[in-house]
C-alpha positions in Angstrom: -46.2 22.9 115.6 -45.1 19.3 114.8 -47.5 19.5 111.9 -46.1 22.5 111.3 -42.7 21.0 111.0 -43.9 17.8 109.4 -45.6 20.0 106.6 -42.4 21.5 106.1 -40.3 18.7 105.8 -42.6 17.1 103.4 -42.0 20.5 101.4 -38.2 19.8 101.6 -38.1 16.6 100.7 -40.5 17.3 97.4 -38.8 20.6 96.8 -35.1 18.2 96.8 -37.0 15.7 94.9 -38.0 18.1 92.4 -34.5 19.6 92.5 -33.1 16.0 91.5 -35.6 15.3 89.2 -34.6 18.3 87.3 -31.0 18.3 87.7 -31.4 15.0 86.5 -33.6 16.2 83.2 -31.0 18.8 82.4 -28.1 16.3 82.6 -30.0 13.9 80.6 -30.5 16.6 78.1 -27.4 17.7 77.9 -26.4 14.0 77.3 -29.1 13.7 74.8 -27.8 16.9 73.2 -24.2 15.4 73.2 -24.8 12.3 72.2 -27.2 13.4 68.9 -24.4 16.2 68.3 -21.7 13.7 68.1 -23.8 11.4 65.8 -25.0 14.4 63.9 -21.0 15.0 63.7 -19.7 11.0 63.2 -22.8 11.1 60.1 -21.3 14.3 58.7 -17.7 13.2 58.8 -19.0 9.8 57.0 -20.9 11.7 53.9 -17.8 13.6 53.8 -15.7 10.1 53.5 -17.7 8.9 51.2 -17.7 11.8 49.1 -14.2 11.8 48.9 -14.2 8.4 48.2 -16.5 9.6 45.0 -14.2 11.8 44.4 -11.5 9.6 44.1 -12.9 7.3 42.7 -14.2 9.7 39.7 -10.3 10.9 39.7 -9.5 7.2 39.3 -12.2 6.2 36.5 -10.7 9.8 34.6 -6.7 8.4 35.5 -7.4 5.4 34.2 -9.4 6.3 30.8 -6.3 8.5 30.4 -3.9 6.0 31.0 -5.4 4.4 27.9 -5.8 7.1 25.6 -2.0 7.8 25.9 -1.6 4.8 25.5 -3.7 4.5 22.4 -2.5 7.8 20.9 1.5 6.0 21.7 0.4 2.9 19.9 -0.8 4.9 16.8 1.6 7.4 16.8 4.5 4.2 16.6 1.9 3.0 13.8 1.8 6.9 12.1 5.8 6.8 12.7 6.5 3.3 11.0 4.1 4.6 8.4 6.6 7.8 7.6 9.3 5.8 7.6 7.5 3.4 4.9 6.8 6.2 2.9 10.2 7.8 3.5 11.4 4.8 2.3 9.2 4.3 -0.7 9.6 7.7 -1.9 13.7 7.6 -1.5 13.6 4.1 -3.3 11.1 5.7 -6.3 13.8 7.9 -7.0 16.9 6.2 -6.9 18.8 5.7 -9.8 20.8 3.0 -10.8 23.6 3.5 -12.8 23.8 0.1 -15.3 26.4 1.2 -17.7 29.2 3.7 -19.7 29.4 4.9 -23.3 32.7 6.4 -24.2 33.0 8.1 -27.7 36.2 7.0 -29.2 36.1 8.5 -32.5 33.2 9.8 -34.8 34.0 10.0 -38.5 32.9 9.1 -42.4 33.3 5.3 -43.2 36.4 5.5 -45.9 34.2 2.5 -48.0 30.7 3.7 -47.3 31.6 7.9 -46.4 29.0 7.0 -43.9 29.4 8.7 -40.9 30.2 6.0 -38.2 31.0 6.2 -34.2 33.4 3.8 -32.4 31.9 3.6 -28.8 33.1 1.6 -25.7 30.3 0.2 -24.0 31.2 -0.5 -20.2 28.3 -2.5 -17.4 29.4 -0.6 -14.0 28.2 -0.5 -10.5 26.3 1.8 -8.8 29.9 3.7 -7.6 30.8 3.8 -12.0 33.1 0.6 -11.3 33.4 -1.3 -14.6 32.3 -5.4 -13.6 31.8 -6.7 -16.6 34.8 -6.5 -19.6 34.3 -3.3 -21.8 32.9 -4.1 -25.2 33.8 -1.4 -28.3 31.6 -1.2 -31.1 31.3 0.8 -34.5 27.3 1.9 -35.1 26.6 3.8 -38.5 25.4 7.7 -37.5 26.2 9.7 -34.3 23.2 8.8 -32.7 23.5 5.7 -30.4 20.1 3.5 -29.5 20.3 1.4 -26.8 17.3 -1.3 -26.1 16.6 -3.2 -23.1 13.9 -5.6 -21.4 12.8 -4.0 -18.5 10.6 -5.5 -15.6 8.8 -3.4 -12.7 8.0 -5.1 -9.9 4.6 -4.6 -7.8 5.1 -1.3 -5.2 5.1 -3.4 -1.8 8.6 -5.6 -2.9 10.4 -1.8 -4.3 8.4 -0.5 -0.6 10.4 -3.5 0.9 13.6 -3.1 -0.4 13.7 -7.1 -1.8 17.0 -8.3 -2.7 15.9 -8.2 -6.1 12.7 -6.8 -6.6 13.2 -3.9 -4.4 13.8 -1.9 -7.9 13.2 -2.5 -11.6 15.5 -4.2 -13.6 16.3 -4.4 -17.4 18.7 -6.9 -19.2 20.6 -4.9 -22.7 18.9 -6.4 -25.6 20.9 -4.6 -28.4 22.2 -1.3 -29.6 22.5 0.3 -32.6 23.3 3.4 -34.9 20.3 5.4 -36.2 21.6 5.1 -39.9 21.1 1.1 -39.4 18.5 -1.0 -38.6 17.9 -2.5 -35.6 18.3 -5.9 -36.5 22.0 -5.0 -37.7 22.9 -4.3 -34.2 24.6 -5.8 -31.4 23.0 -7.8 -29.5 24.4 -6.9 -25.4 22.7 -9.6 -23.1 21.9 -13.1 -23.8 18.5 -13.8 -23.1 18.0 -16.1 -20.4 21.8 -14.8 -19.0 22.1 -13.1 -15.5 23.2 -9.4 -16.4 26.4 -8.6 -14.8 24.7 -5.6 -13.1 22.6 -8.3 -10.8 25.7 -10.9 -10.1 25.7 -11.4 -6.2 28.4 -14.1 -6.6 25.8 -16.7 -5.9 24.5 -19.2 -8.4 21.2 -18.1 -10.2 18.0 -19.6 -8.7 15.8 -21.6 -10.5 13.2 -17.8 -9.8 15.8 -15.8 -11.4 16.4 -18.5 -14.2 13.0 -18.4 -15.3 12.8 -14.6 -15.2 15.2 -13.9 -17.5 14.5 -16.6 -19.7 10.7 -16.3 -20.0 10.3 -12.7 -20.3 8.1 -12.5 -23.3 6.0 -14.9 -21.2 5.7 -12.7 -18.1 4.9 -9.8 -20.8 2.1 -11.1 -22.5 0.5 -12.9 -19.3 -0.6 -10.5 -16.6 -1.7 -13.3 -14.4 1.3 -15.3 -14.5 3.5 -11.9 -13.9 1.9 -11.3 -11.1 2.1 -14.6 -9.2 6.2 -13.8 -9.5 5.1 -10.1 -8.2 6.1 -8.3 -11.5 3.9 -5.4 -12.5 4.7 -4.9 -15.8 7.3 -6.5 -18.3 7.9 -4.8 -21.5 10.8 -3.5 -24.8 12.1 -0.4 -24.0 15.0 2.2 -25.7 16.6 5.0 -25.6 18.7 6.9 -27.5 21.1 9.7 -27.7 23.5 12.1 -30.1 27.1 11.2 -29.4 29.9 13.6 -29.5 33.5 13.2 -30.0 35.2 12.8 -26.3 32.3 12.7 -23.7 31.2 9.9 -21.7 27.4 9.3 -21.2 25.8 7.2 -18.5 23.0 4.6 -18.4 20.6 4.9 -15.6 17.6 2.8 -14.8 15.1 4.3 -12.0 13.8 2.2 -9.8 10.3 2.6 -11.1 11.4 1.4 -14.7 12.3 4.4 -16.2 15.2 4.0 -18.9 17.5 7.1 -19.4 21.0 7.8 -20.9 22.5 10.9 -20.5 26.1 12.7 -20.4 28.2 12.3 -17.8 29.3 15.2 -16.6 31.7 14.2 -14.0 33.4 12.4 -16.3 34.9 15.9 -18.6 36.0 14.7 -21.7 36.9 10.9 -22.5 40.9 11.0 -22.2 40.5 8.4 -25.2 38.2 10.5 -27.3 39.6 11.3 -30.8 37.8 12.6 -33.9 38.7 10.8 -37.1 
C-alpha cells in the first residue's frame, strides 16, 4: 500500500511537473507569438515610414523642379514682355512722323516781265504740334511746282529702338528749294551747312558731336566706316516736290526711318492769306 501511495505520488508530482512544463511552453509561445507579432508589426509600420518618406521626398524633388520652371518660365516671360515692349516701341517709333515745316501759297500767277508763271510761298520750320520756331521766310519760285531738298541722315535701328535724344529718329537739314521752271542752283538755299536746324534747337549749346555732324555730312556720306563709328546708317541728298495751288497749306514731314514727304494739309482748309494774282 505505501508503494502503492508512493507510486502515486510520484505520478502526481510528474503529472504537475508536466502540467508546468507545458503551461509554461504555451505561455512562452504565446510570448514568442507576441513578441514576433509586434516586431512583425513595428517592421511594417517602419517600411510604411519610409515609404512615405519616399514619397515625400519624390513630392519634394517634383515641388522643387517646379519651383524652378516657374520660375524660369517668369524670368522669360519678363524677357518675352520687355521684348514686346521693344518691339512695340520700335514699330510706334518707325512710324512716327515728324512734322519739320509749312508751305503756304500766297499767290500763283504770270511774271508781268517774264509772263512766266511764278508762286509766292511762305515757308514756315514748326514743331511737332505746327508751332512756327523759327521766323517765316516768303519766296517767289518760277512754276507751280515747288521742290524742296534736304540732307537727310538715318541712324542705325538700336539708337531709333532707344529713343536717343537725337538719334532716336532720322533727321534732315533744308538744303534749298526751288521752282520746277528754274534750276536748282537758282534756288534758295534754307539751312546753312554746318548750322543747327531750328527743328533740333534744345536751347542748349551745340556739342562738338552735333558740330561735326552737320558740318561734315558729305564726309559721313561717302565713308561708311566713319558713319558708322557716330552710329549713322546712311547719310544721303534727298527731295521732294509738289504742285501748289492758290490758298492751301502743305506740310513737310520726315519719318523717322528717313523718309521725306510733303503733302497738303488738310486741317489747315484754305490759307486765309491765299490770293490768286
Amino acid at each position: 500500500m505505501t508503494n502503492f501511495l508512493r507510486a502515486l505520488n510520484t505520478l502526481l508530482a510528474n503529472l504537475i511537473g508536466l502540467g508546468v512544463l507545458a503551461a509554461l511552453a504555451v505561455g512562452g509561445y504565446v510570448g514568442y507569438q507576441a513578441l514576433t507579432g509586434d516586431k512583425r508589426a513595428l517592421k511594417e509600420v517602419e517600411e510604411k515610414l519610409q515609404a512615405s518618406q519616399a514619397e515625400i521626398d519624390r513630392l519634394s524633388g517634383q515641388l522643387a523642379q517646379r519651383a524652378q520652371q516657374i520660375q524660369t518660365l517668369q524670368k522669360d516671360l519678363a524677357e518675352k514682355q520687355k521684348q514686346i515692349e521693344q518691339l512695340r516701341t520700335a514699330v510706334r517709333l518707325l512710324k512716327v512722323q515728324r512734322r519739320l515745316a509749312h508751305l503756304e501759297v500766297l499767290s500763283q500767277g504770270k511774271s508781268p516781265q517774264t509772263g512766266q508763271l511764278q508762286t509766292r510761298l511762305r515757308f514756315i520750320e514748326v514743331d511737332d504740334s505746327g508751332k512756327p520756331i523759327d521766323q517765316p521766310r516768303e519766296f517767289t519760285i518760277d512754276g507751280d511746282v515747288v521742290h524742296v531738298g534736304a540732307l537727310v541722315i538715318k541712324f542705325a535701328d538700336e539708337y531709333v529702338e532707344a529713343n536717343d535724344n537725337l538719334r532716336g529718329a532720322s533727321i534732315c537739314l533744308f538744303h534749298r528749294l526751288y521752282g520746277d521752271k528754274q534750276p536748282p542752283e537758282k534756288g534758295f538755299s534754307l539751312d546753312p551747312v554746318g548750322s543747327r536746324p531750328a527743328v533740333y534747337q534744345t536751347g542748349q549749346q551745340m556739342t562738338d558731336w552735333e558740330r561735326e555732324l552737320w558740318k561734315n555730312f558729305w564726309e559721313y556720306s561717302n565713308d561708311p566706316a566713319k558713319a558708322h563709328q557716330v552710329g549713322i546708317r546712311a547719310a544721303h541728298g534727298d527731295a521732294v516736290y509738289q504742285q501748289l495751288r492758290p490758298g492751301k497749306r502743305y506740310k513737310v514731314l520726315l519719318r523717322s526711318t528717313g523718309e521725306l514727304t510733303i503733302q497738303p494739309d488738310e486741317a489747315a482748309g484754305s490759307s486765309p492769306s491765299g490770293e490768286t494774282a
